[in-house]
FIKOLZA-1660 file (N, C-alpha, C; in steps of 0.1 Angstrom, whole numbers, plus 5000, padded with zeros to 4 digits):
% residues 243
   i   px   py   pz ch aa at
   1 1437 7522 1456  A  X  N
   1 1452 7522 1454  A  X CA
   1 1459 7517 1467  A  X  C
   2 1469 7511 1462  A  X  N
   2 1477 7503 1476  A  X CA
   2 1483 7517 1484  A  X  C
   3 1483 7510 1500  A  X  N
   3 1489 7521 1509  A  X CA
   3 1504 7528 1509  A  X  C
   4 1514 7515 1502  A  X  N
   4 1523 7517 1500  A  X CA
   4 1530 7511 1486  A  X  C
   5 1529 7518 1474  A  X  N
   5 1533 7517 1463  A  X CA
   5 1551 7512 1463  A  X  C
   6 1548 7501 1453  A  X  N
   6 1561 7495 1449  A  X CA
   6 1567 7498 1434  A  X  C
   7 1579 7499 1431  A  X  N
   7 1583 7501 1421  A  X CA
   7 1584 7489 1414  A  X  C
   8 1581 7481 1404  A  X  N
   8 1578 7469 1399  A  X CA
   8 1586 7465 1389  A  X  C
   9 1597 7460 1386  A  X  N
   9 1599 7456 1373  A  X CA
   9 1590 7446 1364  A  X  C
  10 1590 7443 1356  A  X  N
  10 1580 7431 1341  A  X CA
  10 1593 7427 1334  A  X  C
  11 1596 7414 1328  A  X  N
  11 1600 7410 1322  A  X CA
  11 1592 7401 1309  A  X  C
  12 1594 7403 1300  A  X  N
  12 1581 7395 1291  A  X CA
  12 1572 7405 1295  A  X  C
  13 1568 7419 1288  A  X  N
  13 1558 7424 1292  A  X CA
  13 1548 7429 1283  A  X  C
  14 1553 7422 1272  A  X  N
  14 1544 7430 1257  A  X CA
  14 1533 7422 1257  A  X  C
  15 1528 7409 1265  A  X  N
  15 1520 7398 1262  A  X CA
  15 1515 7393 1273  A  X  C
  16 1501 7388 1273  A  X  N
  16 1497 7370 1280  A  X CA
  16 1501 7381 1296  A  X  C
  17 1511 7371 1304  A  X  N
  17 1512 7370 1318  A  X CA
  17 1517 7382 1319  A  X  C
  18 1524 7382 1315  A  X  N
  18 1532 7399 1318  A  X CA
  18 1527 7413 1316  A  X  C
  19 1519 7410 1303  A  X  N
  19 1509 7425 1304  A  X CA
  19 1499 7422 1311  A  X  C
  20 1497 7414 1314  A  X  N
  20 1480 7413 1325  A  X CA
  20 1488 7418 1339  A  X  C
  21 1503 7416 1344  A  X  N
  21 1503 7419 1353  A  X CA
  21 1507 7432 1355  A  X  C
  22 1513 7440 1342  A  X  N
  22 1518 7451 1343  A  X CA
  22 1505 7460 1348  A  X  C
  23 1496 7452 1342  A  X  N
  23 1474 7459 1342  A  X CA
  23 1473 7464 1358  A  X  C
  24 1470 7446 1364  A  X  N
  24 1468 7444 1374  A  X CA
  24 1476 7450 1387  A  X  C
  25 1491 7453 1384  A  X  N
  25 1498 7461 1395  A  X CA
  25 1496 7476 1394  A  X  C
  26 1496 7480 1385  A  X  N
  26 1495 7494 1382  A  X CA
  26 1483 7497 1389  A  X  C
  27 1472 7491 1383  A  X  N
  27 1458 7495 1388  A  X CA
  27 1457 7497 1409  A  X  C
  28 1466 7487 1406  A  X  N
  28 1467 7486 1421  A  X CA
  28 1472 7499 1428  A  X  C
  29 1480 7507 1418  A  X  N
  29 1489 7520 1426  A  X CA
  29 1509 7520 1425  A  X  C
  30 1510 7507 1418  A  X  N
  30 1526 7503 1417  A  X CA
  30 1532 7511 1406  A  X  C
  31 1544 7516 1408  A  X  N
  31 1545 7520 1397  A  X CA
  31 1552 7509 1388  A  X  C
  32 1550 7504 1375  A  X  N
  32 1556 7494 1367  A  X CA
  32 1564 7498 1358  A  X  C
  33 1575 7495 1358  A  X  N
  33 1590 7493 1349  A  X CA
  33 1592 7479 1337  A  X  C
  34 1589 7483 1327  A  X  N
  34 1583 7472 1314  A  X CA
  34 1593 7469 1305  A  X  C
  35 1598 7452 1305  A  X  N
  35 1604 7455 1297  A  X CA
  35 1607 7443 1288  A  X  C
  36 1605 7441 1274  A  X  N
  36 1606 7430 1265  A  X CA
  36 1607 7437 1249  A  X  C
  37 1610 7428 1239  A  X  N
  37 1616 7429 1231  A  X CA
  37 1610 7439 1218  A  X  C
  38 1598 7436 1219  A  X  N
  38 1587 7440 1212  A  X CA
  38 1581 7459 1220  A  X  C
  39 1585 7467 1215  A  X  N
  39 1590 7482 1221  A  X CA
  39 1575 7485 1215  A  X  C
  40 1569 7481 1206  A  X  N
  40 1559 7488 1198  A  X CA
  40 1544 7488 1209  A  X  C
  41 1545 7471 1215  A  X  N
  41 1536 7468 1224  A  X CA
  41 1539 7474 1236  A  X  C
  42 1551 7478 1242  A  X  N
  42 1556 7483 1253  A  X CA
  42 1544 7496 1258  A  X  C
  43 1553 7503 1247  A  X  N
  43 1545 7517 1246  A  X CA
  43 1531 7515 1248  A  X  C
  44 1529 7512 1238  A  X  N
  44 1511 7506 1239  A  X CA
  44 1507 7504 1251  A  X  C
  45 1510 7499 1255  A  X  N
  45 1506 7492 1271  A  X CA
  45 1505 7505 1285  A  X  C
  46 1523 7507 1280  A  X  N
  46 1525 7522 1289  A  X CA
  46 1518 7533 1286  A  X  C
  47 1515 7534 1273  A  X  N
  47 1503 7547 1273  A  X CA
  47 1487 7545 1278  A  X  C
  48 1485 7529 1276  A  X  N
  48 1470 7523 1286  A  X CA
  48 1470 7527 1298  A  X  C
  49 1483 7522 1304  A  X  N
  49 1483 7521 1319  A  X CA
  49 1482 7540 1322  A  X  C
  50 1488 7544 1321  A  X  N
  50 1489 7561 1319  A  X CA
  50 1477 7566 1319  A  X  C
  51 1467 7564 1306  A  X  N
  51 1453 7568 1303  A  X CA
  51 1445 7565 1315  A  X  C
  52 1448 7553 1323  A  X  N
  52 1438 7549 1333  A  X CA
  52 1447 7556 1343  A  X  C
  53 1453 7563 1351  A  X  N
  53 1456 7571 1357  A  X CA
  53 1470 7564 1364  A  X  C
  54 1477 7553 1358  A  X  N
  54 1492 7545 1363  A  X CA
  54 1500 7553 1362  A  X  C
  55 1511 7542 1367  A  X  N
  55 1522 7550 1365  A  X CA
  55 1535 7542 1356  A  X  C
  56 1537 7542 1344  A  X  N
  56 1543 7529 1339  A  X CA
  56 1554 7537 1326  A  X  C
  57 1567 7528 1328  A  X  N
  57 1575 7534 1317  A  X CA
  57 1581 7519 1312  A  X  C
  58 1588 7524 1300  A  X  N
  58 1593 7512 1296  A  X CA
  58 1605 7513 1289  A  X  C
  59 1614 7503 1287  A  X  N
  59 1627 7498 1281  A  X CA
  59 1634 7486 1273  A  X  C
  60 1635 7486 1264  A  X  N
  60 1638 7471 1254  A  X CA
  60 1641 7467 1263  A  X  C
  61 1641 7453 1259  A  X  N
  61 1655 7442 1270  A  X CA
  61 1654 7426 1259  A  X  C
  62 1661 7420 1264  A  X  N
  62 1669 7411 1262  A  X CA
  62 1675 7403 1270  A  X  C
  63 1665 7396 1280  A  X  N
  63 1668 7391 1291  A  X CA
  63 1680 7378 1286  A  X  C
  64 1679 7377 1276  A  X  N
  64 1696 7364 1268  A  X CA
  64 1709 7375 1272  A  X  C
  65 1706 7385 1274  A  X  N
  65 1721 7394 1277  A  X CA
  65 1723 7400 1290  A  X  C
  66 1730 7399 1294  A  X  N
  66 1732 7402 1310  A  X CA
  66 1731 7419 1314  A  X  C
  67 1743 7421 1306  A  X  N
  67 1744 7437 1300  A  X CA
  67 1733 7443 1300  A  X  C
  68 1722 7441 1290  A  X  N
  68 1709 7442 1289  A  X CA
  68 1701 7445 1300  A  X  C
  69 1703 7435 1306  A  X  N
  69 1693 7430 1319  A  X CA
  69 1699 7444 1330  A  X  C
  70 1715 7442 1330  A  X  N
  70 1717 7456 1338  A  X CA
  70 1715 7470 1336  A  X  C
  71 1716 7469 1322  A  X  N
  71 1708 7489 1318  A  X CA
  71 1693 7488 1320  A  X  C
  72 1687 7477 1321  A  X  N
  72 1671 7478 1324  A  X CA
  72 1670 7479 1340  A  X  C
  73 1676 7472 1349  A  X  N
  73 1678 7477 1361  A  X CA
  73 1682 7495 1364  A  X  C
  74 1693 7495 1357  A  X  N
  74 1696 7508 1358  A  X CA
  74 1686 7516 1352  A  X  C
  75 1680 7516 1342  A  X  N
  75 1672 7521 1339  A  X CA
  75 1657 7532 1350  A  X  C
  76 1655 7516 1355  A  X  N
  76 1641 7515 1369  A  X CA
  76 1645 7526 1377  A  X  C
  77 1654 7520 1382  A  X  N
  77 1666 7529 1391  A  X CA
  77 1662 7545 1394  A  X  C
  78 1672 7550 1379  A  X  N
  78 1670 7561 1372  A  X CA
  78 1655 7567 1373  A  X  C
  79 1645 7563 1367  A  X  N
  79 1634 7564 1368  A  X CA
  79 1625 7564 1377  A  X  C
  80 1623 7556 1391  A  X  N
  80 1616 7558 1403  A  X CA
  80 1625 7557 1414  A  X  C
  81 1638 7556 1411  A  X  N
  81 1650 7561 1422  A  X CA
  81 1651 7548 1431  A  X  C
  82 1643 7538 1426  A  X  N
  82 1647 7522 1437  A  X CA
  82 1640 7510 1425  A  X  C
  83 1641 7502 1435  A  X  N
  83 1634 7490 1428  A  X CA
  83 1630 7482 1438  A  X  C
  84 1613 7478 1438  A  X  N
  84 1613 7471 1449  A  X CA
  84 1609 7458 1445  A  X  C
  85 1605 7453 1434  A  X  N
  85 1599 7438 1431  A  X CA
  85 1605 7440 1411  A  X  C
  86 1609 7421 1414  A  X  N
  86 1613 7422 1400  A  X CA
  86 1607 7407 1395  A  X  C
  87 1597 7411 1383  A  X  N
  87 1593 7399 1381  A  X CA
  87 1603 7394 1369  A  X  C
  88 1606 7384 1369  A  X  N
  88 1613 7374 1363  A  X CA
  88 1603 7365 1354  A  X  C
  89 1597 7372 1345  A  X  N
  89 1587 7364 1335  A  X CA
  89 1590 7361 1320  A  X  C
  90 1599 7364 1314  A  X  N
  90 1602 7363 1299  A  X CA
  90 1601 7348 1301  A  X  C
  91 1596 7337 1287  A  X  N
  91 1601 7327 1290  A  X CA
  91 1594 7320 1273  A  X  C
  92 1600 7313 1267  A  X  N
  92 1595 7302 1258  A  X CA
  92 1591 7292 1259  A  X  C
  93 1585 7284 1249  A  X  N
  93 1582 7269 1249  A  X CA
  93 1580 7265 1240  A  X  C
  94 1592 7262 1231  A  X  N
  94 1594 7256 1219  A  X CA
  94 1597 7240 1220  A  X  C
  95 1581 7234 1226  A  X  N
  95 1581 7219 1225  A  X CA
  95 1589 7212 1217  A  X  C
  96 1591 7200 1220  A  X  N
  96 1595 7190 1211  A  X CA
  96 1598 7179 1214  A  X  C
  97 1597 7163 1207  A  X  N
  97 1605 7152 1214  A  X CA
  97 1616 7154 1215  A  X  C
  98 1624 7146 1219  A  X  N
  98 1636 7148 1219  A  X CA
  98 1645 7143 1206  A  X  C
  99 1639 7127 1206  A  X  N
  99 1644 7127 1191  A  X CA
  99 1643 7139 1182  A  X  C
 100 1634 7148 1180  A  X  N
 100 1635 7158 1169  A  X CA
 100 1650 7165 1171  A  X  C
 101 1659 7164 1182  A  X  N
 101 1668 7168 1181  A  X CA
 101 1671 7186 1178  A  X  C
 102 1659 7193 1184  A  X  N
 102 1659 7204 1179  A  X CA
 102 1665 7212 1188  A  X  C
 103 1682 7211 1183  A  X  N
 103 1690 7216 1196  A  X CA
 103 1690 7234 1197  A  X  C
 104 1685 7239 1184  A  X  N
 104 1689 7255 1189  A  X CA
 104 1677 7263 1195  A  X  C
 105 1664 7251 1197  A  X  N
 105 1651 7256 1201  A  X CA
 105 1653 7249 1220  A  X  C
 106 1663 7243 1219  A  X  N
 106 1665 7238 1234  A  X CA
 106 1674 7248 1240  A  X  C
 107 1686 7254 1230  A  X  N
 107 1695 7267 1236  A  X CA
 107 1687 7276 1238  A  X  C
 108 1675 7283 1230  A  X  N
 108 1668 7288 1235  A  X CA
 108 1660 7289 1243  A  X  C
 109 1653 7280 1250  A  X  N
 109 1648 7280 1262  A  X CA
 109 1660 7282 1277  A  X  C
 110 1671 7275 1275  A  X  N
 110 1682 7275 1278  A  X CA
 110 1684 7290 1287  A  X  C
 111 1686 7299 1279  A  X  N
 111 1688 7314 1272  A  X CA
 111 1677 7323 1281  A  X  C
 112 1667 7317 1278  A  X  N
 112 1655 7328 1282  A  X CA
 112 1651 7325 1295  A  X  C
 113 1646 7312 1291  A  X  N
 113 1640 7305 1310  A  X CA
 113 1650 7309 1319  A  X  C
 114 1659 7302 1318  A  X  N
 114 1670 7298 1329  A  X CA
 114 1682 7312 1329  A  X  C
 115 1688 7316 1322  A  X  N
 115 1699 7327 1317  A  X CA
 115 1692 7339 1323  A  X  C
 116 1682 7342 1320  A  X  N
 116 1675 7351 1320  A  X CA
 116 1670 7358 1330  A  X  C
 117 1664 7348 1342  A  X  N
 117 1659 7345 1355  A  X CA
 117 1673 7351 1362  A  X  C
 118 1684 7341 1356  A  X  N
 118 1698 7342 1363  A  X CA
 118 1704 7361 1365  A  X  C
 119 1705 7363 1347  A  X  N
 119 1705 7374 1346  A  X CA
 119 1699 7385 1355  A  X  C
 120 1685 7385 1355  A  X  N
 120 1676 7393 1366  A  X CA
 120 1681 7396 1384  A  X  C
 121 1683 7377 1387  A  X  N
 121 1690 7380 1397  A  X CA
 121 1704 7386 1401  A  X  C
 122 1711 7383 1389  A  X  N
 122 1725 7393 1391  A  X CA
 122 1726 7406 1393  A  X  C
 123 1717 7414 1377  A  X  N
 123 1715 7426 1379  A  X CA
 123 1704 7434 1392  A  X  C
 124 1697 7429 1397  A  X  N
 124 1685 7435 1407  A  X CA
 124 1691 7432 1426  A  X  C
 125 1698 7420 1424  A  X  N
 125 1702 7419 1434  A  X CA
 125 1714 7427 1445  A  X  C
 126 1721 7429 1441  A  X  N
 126 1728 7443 1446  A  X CA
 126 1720 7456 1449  A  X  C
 127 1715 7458 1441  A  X  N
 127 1703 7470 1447  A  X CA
 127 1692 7464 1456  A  X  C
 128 1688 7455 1455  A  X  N
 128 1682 7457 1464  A  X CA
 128 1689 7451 1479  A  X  C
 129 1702 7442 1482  A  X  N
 129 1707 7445 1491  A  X CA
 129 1710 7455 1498  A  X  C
 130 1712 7468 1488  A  X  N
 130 1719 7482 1489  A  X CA
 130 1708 7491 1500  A  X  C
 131 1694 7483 1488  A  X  N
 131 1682 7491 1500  A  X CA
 131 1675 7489 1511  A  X  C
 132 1683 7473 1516  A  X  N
 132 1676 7466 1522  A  X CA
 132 1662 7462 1520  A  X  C
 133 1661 7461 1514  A  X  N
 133 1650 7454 1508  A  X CA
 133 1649 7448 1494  A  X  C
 134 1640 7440 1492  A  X  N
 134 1636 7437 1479  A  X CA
 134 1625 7423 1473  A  X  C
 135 1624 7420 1461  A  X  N
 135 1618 7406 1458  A  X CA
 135 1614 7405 1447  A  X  C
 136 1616 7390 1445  A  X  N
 136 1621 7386 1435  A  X CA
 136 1607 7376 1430  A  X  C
 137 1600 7376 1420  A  X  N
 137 1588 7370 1416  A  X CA
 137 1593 7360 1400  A  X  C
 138 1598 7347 1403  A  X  N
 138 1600 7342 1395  A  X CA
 138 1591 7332 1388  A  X  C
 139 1584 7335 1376  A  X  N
 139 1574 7326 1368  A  X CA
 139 1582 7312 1366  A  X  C
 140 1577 7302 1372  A  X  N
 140 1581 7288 1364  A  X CA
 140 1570 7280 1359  A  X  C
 141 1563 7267 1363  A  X  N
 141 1557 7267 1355  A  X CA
 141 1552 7255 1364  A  X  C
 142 1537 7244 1363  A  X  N
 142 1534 7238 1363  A  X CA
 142 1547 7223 1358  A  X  C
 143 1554 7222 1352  A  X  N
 143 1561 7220 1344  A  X CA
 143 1572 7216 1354  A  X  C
 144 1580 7227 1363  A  X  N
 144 1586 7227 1373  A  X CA
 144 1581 7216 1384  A  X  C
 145 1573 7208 1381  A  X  N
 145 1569 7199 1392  A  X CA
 145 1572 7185 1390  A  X  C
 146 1569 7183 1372  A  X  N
 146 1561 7169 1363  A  X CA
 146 1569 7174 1349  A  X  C
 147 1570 7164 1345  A  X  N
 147 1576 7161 1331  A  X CA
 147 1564 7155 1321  A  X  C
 148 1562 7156 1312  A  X  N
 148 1557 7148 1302  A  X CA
 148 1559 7153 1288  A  X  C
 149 1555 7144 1280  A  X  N
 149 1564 7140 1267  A  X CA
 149 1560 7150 1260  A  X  C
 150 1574 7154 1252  A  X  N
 150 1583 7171 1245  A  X CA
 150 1582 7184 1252  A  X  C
 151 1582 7177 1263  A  X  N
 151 1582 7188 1272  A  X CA
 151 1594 7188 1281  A  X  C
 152 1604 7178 1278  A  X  N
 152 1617 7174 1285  A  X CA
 152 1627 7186 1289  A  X  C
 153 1630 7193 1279  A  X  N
 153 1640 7208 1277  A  X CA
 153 1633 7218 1286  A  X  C
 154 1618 7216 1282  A  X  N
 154 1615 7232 1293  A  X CA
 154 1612 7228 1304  A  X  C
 155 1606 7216 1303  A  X  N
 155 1605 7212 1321  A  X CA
 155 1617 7218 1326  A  X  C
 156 1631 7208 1321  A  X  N
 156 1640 7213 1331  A  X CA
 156 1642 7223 1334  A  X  C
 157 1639 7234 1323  A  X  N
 157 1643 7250 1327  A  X CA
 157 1632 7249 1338  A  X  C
 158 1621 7246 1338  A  X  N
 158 1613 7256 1350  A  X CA
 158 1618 7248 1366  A  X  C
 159 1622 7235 1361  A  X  N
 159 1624 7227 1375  A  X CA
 159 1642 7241 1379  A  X  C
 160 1648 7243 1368  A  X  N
 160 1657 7247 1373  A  X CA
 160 1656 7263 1380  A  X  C
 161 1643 7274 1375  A  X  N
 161 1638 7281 1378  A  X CA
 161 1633 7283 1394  A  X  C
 162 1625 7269 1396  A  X  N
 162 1620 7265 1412  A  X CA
 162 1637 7263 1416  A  X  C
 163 1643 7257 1412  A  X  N
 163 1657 7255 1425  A  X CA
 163 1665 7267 1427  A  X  C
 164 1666 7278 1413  A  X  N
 164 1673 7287 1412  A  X CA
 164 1668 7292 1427  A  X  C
 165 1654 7297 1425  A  X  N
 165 1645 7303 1433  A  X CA
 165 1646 7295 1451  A  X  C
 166 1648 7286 1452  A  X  N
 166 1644 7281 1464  A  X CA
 166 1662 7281 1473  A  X  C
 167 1673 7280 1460  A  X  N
 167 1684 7288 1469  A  X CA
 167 1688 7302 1471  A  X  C
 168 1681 7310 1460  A  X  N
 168 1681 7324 1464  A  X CA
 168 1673 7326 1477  A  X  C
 169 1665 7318 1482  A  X  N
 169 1655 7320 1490  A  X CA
 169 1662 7320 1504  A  X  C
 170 1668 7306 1498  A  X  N
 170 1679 7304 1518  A  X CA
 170 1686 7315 1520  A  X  C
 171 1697 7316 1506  A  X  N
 171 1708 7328 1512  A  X CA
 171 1703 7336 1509  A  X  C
 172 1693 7347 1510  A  X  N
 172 1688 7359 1514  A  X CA
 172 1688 7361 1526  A  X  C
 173 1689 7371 1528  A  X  N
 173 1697 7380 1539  A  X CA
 173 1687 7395 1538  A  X  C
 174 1685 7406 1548  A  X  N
 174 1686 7418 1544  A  X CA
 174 1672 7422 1542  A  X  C
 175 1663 7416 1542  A  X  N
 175 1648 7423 1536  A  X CA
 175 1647 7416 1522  A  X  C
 176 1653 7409 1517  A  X  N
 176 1647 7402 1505  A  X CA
 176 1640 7389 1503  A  X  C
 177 1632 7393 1493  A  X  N
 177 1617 7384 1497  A  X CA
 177 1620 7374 1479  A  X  C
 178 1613 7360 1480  A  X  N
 178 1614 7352 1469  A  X CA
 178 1604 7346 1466  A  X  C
 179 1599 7343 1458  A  X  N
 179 1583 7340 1457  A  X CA
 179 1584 7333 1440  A  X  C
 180 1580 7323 1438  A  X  N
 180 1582 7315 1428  A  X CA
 180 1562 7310 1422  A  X  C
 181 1561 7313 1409  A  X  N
 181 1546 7311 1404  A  X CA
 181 1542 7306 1394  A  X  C
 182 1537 7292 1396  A  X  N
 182 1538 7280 1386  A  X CA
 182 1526 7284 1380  A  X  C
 183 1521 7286 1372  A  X  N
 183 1510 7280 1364  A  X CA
 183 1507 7276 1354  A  X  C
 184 1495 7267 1353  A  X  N
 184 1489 7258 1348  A  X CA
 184 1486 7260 1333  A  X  C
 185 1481 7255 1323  A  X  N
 185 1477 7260 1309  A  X CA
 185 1472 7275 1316  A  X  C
 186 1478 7283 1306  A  X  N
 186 1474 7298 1311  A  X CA
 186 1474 7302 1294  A  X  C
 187 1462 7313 1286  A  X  N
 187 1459 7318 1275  A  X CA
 187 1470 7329 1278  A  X  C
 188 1480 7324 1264  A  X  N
 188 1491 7335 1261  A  X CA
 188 1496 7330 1251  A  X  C
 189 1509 7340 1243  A  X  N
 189 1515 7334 1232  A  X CA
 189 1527 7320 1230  A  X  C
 190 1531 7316 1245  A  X  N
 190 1542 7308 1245  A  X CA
 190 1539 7294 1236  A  X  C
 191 1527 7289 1236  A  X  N
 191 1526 7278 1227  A  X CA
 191 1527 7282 1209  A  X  C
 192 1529 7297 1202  A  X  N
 192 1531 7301 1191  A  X CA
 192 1546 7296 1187  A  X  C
 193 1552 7293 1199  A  X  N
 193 1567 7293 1198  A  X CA
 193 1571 7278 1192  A  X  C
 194 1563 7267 1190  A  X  N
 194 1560 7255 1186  A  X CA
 194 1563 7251 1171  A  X  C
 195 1574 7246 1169  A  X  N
 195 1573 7243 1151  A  X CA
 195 1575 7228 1152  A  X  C
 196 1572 7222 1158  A  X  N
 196 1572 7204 1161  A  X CA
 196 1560 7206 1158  A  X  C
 197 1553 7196 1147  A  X  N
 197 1543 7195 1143  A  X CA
 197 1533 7183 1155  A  X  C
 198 1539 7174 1159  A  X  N
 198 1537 7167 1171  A  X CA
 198 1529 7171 1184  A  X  C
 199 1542 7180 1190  A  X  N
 199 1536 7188 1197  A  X CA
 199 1530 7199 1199  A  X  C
 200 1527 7207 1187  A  X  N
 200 1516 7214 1186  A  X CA
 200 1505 7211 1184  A  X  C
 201 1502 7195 1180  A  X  N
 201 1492 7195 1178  A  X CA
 201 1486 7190 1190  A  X  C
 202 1493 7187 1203  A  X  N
 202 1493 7179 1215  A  X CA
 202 1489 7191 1220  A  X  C
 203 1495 7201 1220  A  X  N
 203 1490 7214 1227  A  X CA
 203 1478 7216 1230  A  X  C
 204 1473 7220 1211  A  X  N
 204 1465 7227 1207  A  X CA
 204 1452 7220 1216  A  X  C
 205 1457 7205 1215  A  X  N
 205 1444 7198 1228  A  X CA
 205 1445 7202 1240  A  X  C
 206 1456 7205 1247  A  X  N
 206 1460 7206 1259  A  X CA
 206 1453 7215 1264  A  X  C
 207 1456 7229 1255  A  X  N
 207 1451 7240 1255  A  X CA
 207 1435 7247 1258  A  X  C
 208 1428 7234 1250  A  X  N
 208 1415 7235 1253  A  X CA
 208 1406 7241 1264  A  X  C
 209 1411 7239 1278  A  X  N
 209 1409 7249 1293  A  X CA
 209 1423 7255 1297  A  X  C
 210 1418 7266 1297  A  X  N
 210 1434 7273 1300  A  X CA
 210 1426 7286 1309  A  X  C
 211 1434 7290 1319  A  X  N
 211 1433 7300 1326  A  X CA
 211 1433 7313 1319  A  X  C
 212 1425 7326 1322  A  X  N
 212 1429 7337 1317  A  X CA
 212 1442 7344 1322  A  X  C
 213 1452 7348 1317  A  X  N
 213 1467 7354 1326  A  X CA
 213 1461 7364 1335  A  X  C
 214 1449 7370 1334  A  X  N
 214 1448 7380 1350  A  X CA
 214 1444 7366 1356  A  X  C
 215 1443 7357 1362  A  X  N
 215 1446 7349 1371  A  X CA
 215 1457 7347 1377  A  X  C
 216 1471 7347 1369  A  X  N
 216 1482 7345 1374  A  X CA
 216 1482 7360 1377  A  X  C
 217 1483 7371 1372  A  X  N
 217 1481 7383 1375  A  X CA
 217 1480 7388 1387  A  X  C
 218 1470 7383 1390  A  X  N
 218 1460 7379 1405  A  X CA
 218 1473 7376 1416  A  X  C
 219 1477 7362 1415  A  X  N
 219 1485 7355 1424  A  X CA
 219 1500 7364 1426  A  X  C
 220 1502 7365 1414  A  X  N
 220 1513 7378 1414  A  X CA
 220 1513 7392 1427  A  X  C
 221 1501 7395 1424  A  X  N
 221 1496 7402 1432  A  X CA
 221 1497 7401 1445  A  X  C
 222 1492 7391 1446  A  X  N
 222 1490 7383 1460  A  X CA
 222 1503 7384 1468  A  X  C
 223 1510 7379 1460  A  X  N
 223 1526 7380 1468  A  X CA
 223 1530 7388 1472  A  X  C
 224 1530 7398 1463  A  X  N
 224 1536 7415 1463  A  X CA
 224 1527 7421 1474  A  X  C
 225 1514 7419 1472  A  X  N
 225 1511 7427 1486  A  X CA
 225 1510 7424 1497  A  X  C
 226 1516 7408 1503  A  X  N
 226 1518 7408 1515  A  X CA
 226 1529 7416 1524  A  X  C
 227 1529 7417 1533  A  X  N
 227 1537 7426 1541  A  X CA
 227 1553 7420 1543  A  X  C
 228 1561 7433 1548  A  X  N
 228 1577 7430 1546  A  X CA
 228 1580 7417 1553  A  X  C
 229 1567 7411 1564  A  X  N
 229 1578 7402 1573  A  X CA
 229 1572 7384 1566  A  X  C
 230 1566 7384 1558  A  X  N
 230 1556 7375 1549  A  X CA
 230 1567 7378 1539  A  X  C
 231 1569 7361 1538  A  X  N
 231 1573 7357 1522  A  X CA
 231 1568 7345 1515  A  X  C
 232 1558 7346 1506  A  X  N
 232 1551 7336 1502  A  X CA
 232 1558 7331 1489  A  X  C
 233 1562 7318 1494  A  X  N
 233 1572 7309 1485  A  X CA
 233 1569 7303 1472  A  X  C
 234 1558 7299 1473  A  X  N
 234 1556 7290 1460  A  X CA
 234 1538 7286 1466  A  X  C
 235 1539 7294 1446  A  X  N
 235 1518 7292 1442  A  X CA
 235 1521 7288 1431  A  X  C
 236 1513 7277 1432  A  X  N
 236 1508 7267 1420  A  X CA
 236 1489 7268 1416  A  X  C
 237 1493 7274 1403  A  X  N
 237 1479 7281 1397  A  X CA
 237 1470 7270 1389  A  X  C
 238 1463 7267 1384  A  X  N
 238 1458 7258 1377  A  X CA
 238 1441 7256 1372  A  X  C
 239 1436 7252 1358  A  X  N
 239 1427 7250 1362  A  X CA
 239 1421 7242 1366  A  X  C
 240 1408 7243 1374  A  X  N
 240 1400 7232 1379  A  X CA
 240 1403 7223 1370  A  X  C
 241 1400 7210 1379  A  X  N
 241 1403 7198 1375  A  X CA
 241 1416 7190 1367  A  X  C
 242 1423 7199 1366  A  X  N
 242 1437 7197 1356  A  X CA
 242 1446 7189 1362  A  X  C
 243 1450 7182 1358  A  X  N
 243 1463 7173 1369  A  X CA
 243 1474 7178 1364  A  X  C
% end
């Protein structure tokens, strides 16, 4: 168990990256604050972590609503009386060319990636000025680096993710810490989110070596447990040999 347990928010936590890391922190000694749309898996997960001797609760969300995003802060709050780390993981990837013109699968990434991240930081940030301290763990993506084809709409979210991230980083102030976590084909559900017959099928090859999410899990980790005066900015996860 870690020496000094953190209160943890999850965003996207029913799945893939998010539940590996709700696993991975908990095990560690953190207590974890879970929250995504799917309440059935929540539970599920919070009563695992529990069984193995964690400490984990949980609360719908709807990182597309800001409101949302603030009763799930409030929520944490309420519940372990602070908040020290908030991961910013909810996210889609509803491929596509562009010709397909698939404009409400681009508001959507729009919404979740980018809104969402935004959201987190609006609602979390005041408290943790309040406590002098805090940190912010924003998933972007491999993607955030390089573009390639129907991948145009979510690259930008993740590139916008890295910049979101890299100016919350300057104007911090106060004890808060910023830490941004690209990775690479990682085994999870975001390529489900695919109805472009094109680039699913581009995936489905892509996909072929993919990391297990306790790897990102792992890196997650990594951040969170370095110490208050360490702020590790940006990890790019990947697998061997992948460009």
């Amino acid at each position: 168990m870690t020496e000094q347990p953190k209160v943890v928010l999850i965003t996207g936590a029913s799945s893939g990256i998010g539940e590996a890391t709700a696993r991975r922190l908990a095990a560690d000694g953190h207590r974890v604050f879970l929250g995504a749309r799917r309440t059935d898996r929540l539970e599920k997960l919070s009563d695992e972590i529990r069984g193995d001797g964690g400490t984990a609760a949980f609360r719908r969300l709807d990182v597309t609503s800001a409101e949302d995003m603030r009763s799930f802060v409030a929520a944490a709050s309420a519940e372990f009386g602070r908040i020290d780390v908030l991961v910013n993981n909810a996210g889609v990837m509803p491929l596509s060319p562009l010709e397909s013109l698939l404009v409400d699968e681009w508001d959507r990434m729009l919404d979740v990636n980018v809104r969402g991240v935004l959201h987190g930081i609006a609602a979390a940030l005041p408290v943790m000025r309040a406590q002098g301290a805090g940190h912010f763990v924003n998933i972007a993506s491999i993607g955030a680096y390089e573009v390639v084809p129907t991948a145009a709409v979510y690259c930008a979210t993740k590139f916008a993710v890295r910049a979101i991230s890299d100016g919350l980083r300057q104007e911090s102030t106060g004890g808060v810490r910023v830490s941004v976590i690209s990775p690479g084909v990682t085994e999870s559900e975001l390529a489900d989110t695919i109805t472009d017959p094109t680039a699913r099928d581009a995936m489905t090859a892509y996909r072929a070596t993919a990391l297990p999410a306790t790897a990102i899990a792992d890196a997650i980790a990594y951040a969170v447990g370095q110490p208050p005066e360490v702020d590790v900015n940006e990890l790019v996860v990947r697998p061997v040999a992948r460009t």
